[in-house]
C-alpha positions in Angstrom: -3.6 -8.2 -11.9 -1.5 -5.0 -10.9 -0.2 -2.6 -13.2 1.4 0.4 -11.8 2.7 3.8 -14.1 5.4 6.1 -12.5 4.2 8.9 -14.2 7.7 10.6 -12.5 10.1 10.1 -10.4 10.4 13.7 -9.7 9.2 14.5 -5.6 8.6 18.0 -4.2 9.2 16.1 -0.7 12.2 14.8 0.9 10.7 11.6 3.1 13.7 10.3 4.8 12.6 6.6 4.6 11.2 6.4 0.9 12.7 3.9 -1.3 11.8 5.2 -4.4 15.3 6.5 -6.5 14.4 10.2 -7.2 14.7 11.3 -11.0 13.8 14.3 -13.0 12.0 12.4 -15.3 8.3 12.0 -16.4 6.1 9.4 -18.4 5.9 10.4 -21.9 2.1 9.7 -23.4 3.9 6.8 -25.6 5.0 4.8 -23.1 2.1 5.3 -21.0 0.1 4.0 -24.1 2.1 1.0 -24.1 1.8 0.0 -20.4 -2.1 0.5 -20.5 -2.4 -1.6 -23.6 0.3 -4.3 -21.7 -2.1 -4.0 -18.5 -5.4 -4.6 -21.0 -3.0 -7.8 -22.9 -1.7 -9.8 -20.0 -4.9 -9.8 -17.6 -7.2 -13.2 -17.8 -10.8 -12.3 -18.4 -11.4 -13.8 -14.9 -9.3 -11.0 -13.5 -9.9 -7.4 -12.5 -7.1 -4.8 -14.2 -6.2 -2.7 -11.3 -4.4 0.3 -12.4 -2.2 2.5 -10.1 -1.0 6.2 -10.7 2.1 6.4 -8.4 5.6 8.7 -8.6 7.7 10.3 -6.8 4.4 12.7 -6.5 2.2 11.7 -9.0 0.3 15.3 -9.0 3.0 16.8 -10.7 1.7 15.2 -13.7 -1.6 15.9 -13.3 -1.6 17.1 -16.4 -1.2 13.9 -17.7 -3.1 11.9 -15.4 -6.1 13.4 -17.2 -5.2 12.3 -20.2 -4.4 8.9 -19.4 -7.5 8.6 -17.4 -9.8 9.0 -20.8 -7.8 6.7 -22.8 -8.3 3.7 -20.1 -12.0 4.2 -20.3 -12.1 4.9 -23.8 -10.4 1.7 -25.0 -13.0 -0.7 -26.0 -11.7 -3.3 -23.5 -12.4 -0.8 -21.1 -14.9 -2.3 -18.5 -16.0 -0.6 -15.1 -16.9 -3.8 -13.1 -13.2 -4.8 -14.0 -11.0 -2.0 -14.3 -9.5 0.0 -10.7 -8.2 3.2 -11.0 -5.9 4.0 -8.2 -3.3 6.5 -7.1 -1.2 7.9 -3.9 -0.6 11.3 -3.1 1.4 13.2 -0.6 -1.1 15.5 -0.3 0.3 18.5 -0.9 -0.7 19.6 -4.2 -4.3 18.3 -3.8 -7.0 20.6 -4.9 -10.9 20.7 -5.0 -10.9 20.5 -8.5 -8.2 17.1 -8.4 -11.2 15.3 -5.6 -13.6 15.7 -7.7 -12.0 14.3 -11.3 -10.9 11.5 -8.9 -14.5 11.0 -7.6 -16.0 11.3 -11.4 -13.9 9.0 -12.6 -13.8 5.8 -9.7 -10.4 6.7 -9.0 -9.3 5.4 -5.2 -7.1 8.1 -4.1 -4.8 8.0 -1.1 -3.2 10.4 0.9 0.0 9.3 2.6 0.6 10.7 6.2 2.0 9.6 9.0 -0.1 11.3 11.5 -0.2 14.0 13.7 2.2 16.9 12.8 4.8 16.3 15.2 4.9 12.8 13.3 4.3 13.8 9.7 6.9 16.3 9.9 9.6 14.3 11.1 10.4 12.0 8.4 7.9 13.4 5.6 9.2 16.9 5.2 10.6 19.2 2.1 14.1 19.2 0.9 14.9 21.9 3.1 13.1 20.7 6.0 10.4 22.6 6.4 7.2 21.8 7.4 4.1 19.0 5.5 1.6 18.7 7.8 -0.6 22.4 7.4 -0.7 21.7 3.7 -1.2 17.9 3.9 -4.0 18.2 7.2 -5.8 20.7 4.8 -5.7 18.0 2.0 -7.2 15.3 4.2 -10.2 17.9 5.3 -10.9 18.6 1.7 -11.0 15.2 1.1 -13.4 14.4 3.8 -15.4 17.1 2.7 -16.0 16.5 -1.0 -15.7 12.9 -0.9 -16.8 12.3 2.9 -14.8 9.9 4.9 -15.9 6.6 4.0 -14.6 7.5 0.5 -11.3 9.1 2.2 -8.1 7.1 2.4 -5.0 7.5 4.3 -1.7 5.8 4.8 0.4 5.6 7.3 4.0 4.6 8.1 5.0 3.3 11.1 8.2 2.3 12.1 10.7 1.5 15.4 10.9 5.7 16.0 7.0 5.4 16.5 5.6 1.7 17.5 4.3 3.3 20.2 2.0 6.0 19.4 -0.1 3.6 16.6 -3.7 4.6 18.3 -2.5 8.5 18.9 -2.5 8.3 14.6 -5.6 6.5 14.6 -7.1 9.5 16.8 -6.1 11.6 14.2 -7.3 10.8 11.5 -10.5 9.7 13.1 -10.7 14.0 14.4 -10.3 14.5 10.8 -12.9 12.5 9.6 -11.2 9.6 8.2 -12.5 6.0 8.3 -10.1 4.0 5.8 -6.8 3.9 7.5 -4.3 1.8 6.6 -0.9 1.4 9.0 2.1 0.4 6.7 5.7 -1.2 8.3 8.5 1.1 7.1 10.2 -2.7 6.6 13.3 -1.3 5.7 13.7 -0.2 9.0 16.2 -1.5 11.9 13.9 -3.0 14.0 15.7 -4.0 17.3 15.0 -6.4 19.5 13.7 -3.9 22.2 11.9 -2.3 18.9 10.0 -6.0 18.5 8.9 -6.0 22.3 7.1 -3.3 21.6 4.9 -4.6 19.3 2.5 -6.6 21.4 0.8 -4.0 23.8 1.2 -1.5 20.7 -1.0 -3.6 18.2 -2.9 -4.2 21.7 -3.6 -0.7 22.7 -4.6 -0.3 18.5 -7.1 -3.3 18.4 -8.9 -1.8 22.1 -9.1 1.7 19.6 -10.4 -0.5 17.3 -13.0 -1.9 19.4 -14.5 0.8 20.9 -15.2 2.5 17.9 -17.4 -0.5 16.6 -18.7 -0.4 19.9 -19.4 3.4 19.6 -21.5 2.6 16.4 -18.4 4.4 14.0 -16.6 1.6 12.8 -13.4 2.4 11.2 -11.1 0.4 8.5 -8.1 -0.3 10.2 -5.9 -2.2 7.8 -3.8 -4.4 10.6 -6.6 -5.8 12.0 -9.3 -5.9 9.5 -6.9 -7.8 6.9 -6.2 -10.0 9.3 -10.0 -10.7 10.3 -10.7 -11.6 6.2 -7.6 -13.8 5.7 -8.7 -16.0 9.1 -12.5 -15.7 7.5 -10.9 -17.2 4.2 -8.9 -19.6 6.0 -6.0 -18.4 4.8 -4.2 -16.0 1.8 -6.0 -17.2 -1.3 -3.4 -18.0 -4.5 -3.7 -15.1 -6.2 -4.2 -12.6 -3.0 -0.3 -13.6 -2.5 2.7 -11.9 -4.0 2.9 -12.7 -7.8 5.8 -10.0 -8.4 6.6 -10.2 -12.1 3.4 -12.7 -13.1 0.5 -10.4 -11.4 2.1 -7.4 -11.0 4.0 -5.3 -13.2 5.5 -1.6 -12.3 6.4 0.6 -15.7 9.0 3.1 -14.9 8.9 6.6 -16.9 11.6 5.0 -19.3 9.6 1.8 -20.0 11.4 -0.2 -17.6 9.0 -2.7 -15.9 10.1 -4.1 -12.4 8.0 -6.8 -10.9 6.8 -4.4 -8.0 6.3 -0.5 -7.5 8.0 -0.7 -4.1 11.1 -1.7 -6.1 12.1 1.3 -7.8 15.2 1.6 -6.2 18.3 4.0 -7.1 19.3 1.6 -9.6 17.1 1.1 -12.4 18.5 -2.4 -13.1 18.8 -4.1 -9.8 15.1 -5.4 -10.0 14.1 -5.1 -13.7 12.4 -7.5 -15.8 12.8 -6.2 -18.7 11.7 -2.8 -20.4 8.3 -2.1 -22.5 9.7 -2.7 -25.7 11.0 -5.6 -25.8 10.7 -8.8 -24.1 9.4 -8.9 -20.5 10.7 -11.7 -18.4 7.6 -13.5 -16.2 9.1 -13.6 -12.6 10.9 -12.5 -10.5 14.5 -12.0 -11.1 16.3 -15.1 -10.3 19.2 -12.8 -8.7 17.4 -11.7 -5.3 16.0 -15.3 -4.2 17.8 -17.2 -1.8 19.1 -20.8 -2.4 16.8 -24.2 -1.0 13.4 -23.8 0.6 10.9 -21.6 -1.2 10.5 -20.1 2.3 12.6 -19.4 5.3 13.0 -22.9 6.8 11.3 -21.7 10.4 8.5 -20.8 8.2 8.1 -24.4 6.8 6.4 -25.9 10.0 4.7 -22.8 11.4 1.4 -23.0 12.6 -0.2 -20.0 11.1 2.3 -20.1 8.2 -0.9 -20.2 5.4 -2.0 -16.5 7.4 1.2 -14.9 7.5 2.1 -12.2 4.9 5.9 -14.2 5.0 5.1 -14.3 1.0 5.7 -10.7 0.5 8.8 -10.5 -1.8 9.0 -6.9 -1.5 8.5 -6.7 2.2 10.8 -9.6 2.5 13.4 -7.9 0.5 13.7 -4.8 2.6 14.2 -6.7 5.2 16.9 -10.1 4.2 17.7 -8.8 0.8 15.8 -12.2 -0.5 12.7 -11.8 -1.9 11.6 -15.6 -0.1 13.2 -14.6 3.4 11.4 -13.0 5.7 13.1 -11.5 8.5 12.0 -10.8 12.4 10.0 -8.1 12.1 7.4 -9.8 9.8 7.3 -12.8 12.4 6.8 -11.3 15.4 4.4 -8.8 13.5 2.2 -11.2 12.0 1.9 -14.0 14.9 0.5 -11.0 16.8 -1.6 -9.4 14.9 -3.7 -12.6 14.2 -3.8 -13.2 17.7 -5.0 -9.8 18.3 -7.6 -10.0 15.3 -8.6 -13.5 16.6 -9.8 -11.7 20.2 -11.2 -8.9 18.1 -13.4 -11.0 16.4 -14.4 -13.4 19.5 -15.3 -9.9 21.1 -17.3 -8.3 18.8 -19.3 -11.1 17.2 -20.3 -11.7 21.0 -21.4 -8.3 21.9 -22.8 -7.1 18.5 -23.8 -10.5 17.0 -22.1 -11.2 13.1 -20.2 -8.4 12.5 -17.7 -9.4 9.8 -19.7 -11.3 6.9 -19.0 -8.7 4.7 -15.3 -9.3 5.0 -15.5 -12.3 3.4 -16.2 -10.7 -0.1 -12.9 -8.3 0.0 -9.5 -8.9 -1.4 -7.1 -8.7 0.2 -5.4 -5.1 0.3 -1.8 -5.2 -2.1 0.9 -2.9 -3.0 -0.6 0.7 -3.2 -2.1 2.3 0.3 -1.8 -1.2 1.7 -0.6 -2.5 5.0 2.8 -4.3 3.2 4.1 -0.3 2.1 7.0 0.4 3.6 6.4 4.2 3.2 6.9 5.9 -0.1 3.7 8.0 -1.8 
């Protein structure tokens, strides 16, 4: 179960792609009370509570994120094998001291960047378009230093404008130290169909990268292909690693509103809600952004790898159709060739190096915050 708290909507960045509608406005403790105690009521004892700090830029709160931190732990239903603390940052505001309350307390933090700075600063800049990257490169290195880069995350956005250069932001991060790196679809994009030709020897060149540093003896997280290595090993999404938008997932605005998905927090604060924190939360979806028949696309009804493919995403879907059950071409072409590509991966490596991905088969599946569905907000 996912529970995300906006504790603002205020951003001191100016990310041309983000879909997140800007607002001066912050969580008030009350509210923030009420969604933790919502988080702690609605998740089955078989279930883990995972609990995401996201904004706008979340650090402007820190001040509160404190706080909040020490009443999740300190509520008697508070237990540590069950309870994830997460949150995404733009990195700018990061300091030494933020690392290490983030390491004390098992918080997963995650730095969103879109590589190199001739990448980071071209959609992920400040209102007046200066520069990101000096500040949020420094970030990452503290990061890596403190919490060393096993315990480092980053995310990346990737869209048509940079298909192309996927391993060149891999190289990056791997010179900074990074191993977790996750490569999220700005879905929102307009992906043309030149833009979709692309996408084969780019998620080629990235699984080669990929390859080489297992065979190197530095393997890195790469969330494209290592995903789609665990959900082949599984043979298939499990039920609940699919989108349950509104019945495993909840997003609390600073106002109480609760939509059934952070990446919804669009402009308008009604086009996706489900209801508010004080009063009655409807279970669901809202009825008024799924398309009539099929429960899927009708191409995706006889697909062959249809029980693999991400084509459940509502959010992802959304950005791209408008319909939260209607994936569009991007997400096709995508996913068809990145389980190819993980296929060969696997073949290769468990031949050379003998088994290699056991391990995979006791992770879940990467959602919502820092994962490979973000289509590019913090």
């Amino acid at each position: 179960m996912k529970y995300t708290l906006f504790l603002t909507q205020r951003c001191n960045l100016a990310c041309d792609y983000c879909y997140v509608g800007k607002r001066e406005s912050h969580m008030p403790l009350d509210i923030a009370k009420r969604a933790i105690d919502f988080a702690y009521s609605h998740t089955p004892q078989d279930e883990d509570v995972d609990i995401g700090f996201f904004g706008g830029e979340p650090l402007l709160e820190y001040p509160l994120l404190v706080p909040l931190t020490n009443i999740i732990k300190s509520d008697t239903r508070y237990d540590p094998c069950r309870v994830k603390l997460g949150l995404t940052t733009n990195g700018t505001l990061l300091t030494a001291e933020m690392v290490r309350f983030f390491q004390d307390n098992g918080i997963a933090s995650t730095i969103s960047c879109d590589g190199p700075p001739a990448m980071q600063d071209r959609f992920r800049h400040y209102a007046d378009g200066s520069k990101t990257s000096p500040l949020v490169e420094e970030a990452i290195r503290l990061s890596v230093a403190i919490r060393g880069g096993n315990d480092t995350s980053v995310n990346a956005v990737f869209g048509p404008y940079n298909i192309e250069h996927l391993t060149d932001v891999v190289d990056y991060f791997s010179s900074l130290g990074v191993l977790q790196i996750t490569l999220s679809a700005d879905y929102g994009a307009h992906w043309t169909e030149a833009d979709l030709a692309k996408i084969p020897a780019s998620y080629g060149s990235l699984a080669k990268r990929y390859v080489n540093y297992y065979r190197e003896g530095r393997p890195h997280y790469i969330s494209l292909v290592d995903s789609r290595i665990t959900v082949m090993l599984r043979g298939g999404y499990q039920p609940k690693e699919k989108c349950r938008m509104g019945t495993g997932e909840f997003a609390f605005t600073p106002s109480g509103r609760v939509l059934p998905c952070e990446r919804l927090a669009a402009t308008d604060p009604e086009l996706h809600s489900i209801g508010t924190i004080n009063g009655l939360v409807q279970i669901g979806p809202p009825r008024g952004h799924l398309a009539d028949g099929p429960e899927f696309h009708p191409a995706c009804l006889d697909c062959s790898v249809r029980e693999y493919c991400a084509c459940w995403c509502g959010c992802s879907n959304y950005f791209q159709t408008g319909y939260y059950n209607r994936p569009g071409p991007f997400l096709c072409m995508s996913e068809k060739t990145l389980l190819r590509i993980a296929a060969e991966v696997f073949e290769t490596l468990e031949s050379e190096l003998g088994p290699t991905f056991i391990h995979h088969l006791g992770y879940a599946q990467p959602s919502g915050d820092g994962s490979d569905k973000a289509t590019g907000a913090e």
